[in-house]
Structures are given as structure tokens and as C-alpha cells.
C-alpha positions in Angstrom: 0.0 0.0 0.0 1.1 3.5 -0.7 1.9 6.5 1.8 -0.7 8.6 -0.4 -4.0 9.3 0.7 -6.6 9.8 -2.1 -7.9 13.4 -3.1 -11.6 12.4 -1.9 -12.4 10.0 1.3 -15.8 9.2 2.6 -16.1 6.7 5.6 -19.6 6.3 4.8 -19.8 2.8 3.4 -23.1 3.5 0.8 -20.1 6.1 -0.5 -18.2 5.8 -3.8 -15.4 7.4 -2.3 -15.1 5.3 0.9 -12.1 2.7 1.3 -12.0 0.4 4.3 -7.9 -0.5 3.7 -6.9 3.6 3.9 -9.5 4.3 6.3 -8.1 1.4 8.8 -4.7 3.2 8.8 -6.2 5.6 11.2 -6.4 9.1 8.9 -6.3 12.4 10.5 -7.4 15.6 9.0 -6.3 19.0 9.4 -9.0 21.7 8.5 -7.8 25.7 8.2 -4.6 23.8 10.2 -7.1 22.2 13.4 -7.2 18.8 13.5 -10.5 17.8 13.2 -12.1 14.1 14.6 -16.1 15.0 13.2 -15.1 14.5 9.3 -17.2 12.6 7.3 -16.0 13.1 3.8 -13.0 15.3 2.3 -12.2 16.5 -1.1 -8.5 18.3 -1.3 -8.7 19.3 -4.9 -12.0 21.3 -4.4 -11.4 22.4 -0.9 -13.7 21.2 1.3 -14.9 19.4 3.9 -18.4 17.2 5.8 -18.1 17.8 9.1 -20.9 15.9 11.3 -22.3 18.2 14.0 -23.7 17.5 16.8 -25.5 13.9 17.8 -28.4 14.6 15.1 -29.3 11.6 12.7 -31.5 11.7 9.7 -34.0 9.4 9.2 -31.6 6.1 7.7 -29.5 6.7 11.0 -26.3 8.8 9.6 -24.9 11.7 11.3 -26.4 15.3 10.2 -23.2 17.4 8.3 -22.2 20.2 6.8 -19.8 21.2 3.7 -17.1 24.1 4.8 -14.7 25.3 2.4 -11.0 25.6 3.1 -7.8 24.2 2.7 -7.6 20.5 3.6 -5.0 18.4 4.2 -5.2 14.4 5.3 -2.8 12.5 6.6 -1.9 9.4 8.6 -1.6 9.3 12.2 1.0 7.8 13.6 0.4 4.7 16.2 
């Protein structure tokens, strides 16, 4: 496996853009440079980010989110 993460990650498994091999290397995400540990999808080319908020579910059970704009920038966490 490579040390690249792809430009778009979802860990929402209905996703097109969700992988369970990069997703189990425990991937961090740094947001206008906070880590942040509510992401639900990222896209680094377009800038932008899902964050959950709050404990809200919709009606099939998955988290309530929101799409901010900003630079983005995945990587792996060590451990």
C-alpha cells in the first residue's frame, strides 16, 4: 500500500469514495490547520470538507453534516 492518501475520502460505506484499507490506517485531517475528529468526507482538490455536528441523525440513521470550504490536508496518524 502506498503513503498517499486519495484526493476524496468518505467513511460512509453506501459512498463511492469510501475505502476500508486507507480508512483502517487511522487518517487524521487537518482543516484551516485544526485537526479535526467529526469528518465525514473530504475533497482536497475542491477544498472542502463534511463535518458531522452535533449527535443529530437523519432518518436512515447517519450523522447530520455540513460542507465548509478551506484548505484541507489528510494525513496518517502515527500509532
Amino acid at each position: 500500500m502506498t503513503d498517499t492518501l486519495p484526493d476524496r475520502l468518505s467513511v460512509d460505506p453506501a459512498s463511492p469514495y469510501y475505502d476500508a484499507d486507507v480508512l483502517a490506517r487511522n487518517v487524521g485531517v487537518r482543516f484551516k490547520g485544526e485537526d479535526k475528529t467529526n469528518v465525514e468526507e473530504y475533497c482536497v482538490s475542491e477544498g472542502w470538507v463534511r463535518l458531522a455536528v452535533g449527535a443529530a441523525r437523519d432518518r436512515k440513521g447517519n450523522p447530520l453534516t455540513m460542507k465548509f470550504s478551506g484548505p484541507v490536508e489528510p494525513y496518517f496518524r502515527e500509532g
